[in-house]
C-alpha positions in Angstrom: 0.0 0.0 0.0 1.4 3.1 -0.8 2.5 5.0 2.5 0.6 8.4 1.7 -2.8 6.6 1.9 -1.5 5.2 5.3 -0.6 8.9 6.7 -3.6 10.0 5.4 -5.9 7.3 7.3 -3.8 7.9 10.3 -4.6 12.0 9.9 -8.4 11.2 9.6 -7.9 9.2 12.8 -6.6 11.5 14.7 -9.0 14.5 13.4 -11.4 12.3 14.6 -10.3 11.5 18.2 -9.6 15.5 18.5 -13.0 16.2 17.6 -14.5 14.3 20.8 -12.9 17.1 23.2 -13.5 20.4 20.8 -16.5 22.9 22.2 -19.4 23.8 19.5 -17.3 26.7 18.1 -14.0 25.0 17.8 -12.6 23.4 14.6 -9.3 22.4 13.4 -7.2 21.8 11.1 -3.5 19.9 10.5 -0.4 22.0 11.0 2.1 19.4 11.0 2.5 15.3 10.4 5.6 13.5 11.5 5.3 10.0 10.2 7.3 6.7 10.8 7.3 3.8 8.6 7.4 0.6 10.4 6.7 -2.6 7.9 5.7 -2.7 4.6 1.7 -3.6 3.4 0.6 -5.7 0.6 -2.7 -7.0 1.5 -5.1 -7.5 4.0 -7.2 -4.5 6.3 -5.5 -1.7 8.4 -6.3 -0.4 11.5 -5.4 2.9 12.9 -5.8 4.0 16.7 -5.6 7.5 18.1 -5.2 9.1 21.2 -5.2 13.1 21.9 -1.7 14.1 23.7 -2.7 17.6 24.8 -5.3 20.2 24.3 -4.1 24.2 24.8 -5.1 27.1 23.9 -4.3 27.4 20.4 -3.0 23.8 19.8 -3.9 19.9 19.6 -1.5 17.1 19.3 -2.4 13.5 18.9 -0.3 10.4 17.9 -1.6 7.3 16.1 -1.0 3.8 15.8 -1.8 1.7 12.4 -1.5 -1.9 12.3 -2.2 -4.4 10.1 -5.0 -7.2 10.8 -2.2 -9.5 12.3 -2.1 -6.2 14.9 1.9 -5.9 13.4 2.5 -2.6 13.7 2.9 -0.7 10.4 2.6 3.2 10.9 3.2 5.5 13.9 1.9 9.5 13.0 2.2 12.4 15.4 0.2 15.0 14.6 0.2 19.1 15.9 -3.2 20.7 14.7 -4.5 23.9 15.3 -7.7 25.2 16.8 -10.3 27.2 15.0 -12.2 29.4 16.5 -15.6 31.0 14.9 -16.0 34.8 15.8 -18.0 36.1 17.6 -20.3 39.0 15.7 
């Protein structure tokens, strides 16, 4: 599998995870993706896992796991992301 689809699944991952401890007028969106290759993929499903690292005031960061369906660990992605925040009118 080609290792851009893997960062990208692992980005969608974390997104997700963030978006569980944003407030109603929060967004985000990724600043920065540190990805490191751990084994090679040719067939079968992947699974990705994120957790949130840290919530401030301007800034998320997350890290996420993907392994393959024998649970061999194929990608690790950190991830810094940075709040939106709507205006107020």
């Amino acid at each position: 599998m080609q290792g851009g689809l893997i960062v990208a699944l692992a980005d969608e991952t974390i997104a997700h995870a963030m978006m569980t401890e944003l407030n109603p007028e929060e967004g985000l969106t990724t600043i920065e993706l540190k990805s490191n290759f751990l084994a090679g993929v040719s067939d079968g499903d992947l699974i990705a896992t994120a957790t949130v690292f840290k919530k401030g005031q301007s800034l998320m960061i997350g890290d996420c796991l993907v392994t393959d369906n024998k649970e061999k660990n194929v990608c690790r992605v950190s991830a810094t992301f940075l709040l939106l925040r709507k205006k107020q009118k």
